[in-house]
Each structure stands twice: as structure tokens, then as C-alpha cells.
N, C-alpha and C positions, 0 to 999 in steps of 0.2 A: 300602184301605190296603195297601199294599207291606213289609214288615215290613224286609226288609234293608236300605230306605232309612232306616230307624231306627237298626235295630242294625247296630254296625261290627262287622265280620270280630276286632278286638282288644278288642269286650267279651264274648266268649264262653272260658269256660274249662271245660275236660277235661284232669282229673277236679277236681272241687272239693276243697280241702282240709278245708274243716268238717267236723265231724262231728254238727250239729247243726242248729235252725233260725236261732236267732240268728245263729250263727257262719258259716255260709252267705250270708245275706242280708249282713253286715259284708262277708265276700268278695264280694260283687257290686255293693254299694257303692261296695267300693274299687277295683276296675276301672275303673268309670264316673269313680271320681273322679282316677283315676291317667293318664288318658286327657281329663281338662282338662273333662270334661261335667258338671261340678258347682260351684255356683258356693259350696256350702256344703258339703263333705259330713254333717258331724255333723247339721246341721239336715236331708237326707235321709234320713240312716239312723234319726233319729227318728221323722220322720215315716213312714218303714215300717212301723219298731218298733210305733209306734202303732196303725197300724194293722192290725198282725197282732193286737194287744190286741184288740179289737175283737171279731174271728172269721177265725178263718184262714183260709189261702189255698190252703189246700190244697185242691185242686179235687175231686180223687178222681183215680183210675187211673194214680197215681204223679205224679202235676201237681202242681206248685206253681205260684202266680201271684202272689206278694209286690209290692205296689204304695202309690203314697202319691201324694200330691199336695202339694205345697208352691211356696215363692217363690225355693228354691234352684238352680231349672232353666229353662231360658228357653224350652226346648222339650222333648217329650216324648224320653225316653231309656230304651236298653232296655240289658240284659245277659242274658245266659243261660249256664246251669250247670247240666251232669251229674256225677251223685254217683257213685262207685264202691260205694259202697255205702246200701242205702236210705236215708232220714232221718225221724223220727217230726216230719210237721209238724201232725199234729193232723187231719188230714182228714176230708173228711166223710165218707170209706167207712170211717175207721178204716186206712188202708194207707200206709204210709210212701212217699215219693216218690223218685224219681231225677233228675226235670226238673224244673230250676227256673228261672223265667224273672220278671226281675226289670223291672219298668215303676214310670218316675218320672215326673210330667208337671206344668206349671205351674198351679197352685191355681183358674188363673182361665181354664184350657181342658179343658174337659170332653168334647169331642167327638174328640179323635185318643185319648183315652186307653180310652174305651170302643170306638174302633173296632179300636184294637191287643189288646185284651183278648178281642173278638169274634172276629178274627183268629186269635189263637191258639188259642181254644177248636176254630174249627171245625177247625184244622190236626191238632190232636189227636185227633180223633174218629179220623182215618185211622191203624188200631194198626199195621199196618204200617211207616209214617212212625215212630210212634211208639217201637217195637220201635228199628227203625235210629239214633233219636237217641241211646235210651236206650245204645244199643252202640257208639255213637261214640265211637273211641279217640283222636282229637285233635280240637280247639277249632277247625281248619282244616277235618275231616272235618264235623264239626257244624252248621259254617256254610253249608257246601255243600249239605248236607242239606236245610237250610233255602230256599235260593235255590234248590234245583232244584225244588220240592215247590213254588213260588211260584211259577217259571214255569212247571209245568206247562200 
């Protein structure tokens, strides 16, 4: 899986304005949905919601991965959002995060959604990569980050 074939260049935002987890996740919602990839938003954002209820997404080492599944999306959709300042998402180290990277995918496809999520994990492993996301001063700079780290 190719990730920038997912995510467009205009669902990436820096710096997010939220200052929290809900309010983060609304902003990355409303990207997606401001951007015509939603064919419900509120029934997205619910089904996020929901699923941050759940157990969070906070991955550790400043990672978020906010994701749901529903019949709002016809295909798998992503956004991503760096925080200028940390945000308490519950993690499982206990450390607040700066990336957050937000995956929607249709209720009744389970295989791009796990391979986008695999994706990004192992993308993050590399702290270097990760360092330079987290320091990304435009949504332009972020996205590039992204696609060159992909074609490597």
C-alpha cells in the first residue's frame, strides 16, 4: 500500500487547531469532509468517536491513529495532522502526541484499512522520519515528507 495514493496533498493540515483529542479528530474529519470524501460526515465522526470509546489510539511515541469504520465512505480515506503543541490522547505510554493521522474505511473492507494502519506504523518506527514530521512547518512540507520517505 502506497499511502499518498490515499491521502491527498489537501487532507493534511499544519498546525492543527484543536487543542484536544475530540477537537482534533472534528478537524480531521472536517478536512475529509470539506474535500467531498465523505458521504456523511456526522455518521464519521461518530463512528471515530466511538471508537476512540473503545481504547485509544494513541499508539505511543507521540502517534495517534484515530480510525472507524462505517457506510459513510466508499473507499478508504485518510488525513493527517501535526499539533503544535502535544495533546493528552490517552496513550499507551502515557505521553501526549503531535501526529495524528486520521483513517476512515468502508465497514465492509477490512483489508486496505489494516494495511494503511500497518503502513503507518512501520513508517513511524524510523524516529528520524518521525522527528521531521513532527517539525513540519507547512501541510505542504508534511506531505512531501511523506512521499519521499515512500519512495525511498
Amino acid at each position: 500500500m502506497i499511502l499518498t495514493q490515499v491521502l491527498q496533498p489537501s487532507c493534511v493540515k499544519v498546525p492543527l487547531e484543536g487543542k484536544d483529542k475530540n477537537s482534533v479528530i472534528t478537524e480531521l474529519v472536517d478536512l475529509l469532509a470539506a474535500e467531498g470524501l465523505l458521504g456523511d460526515r456526522d455518521v464519521v465522526l461518530e463512528a471515530v468517536l466511538a471508537r476512540e470509546k473503545t481504547r485509544s489510539t494513541g499508539i505511543g511515541s507521540g502517534i495517534a491513529i484515530p480510525h472507524g469504520k462505517c457506510k459513510a465512505v466508499k473507499e478508504l480515506v485518510m488525513a493527517v495532522g501535526i499539533a503544535d503543541e502535544p495533546i493528552d490522547f490517552a496513550s499507551v505510554d502515557g505521553k501526549p502526541v503531535k501526529i495524528i493521522i486520521l483513517l476512515v474505511s468502508p465497514a465492509d473492507q477490512t483489508g486496505p484499512h489494516i494495511q494503511a494502519l500497518a503502513k503507518v506504523s512501520r513508517l513511524m518506527l524510523d524516529e528520524e522520519f518521525k522527528r521531521e514530521l513532527e517539525h513540519a512547518d507547512s501541510a505542504e512540507n508534511a506531505y512531501k515528507l511523506i512521499s519521499n520517505k515512500e519512495n525511498e
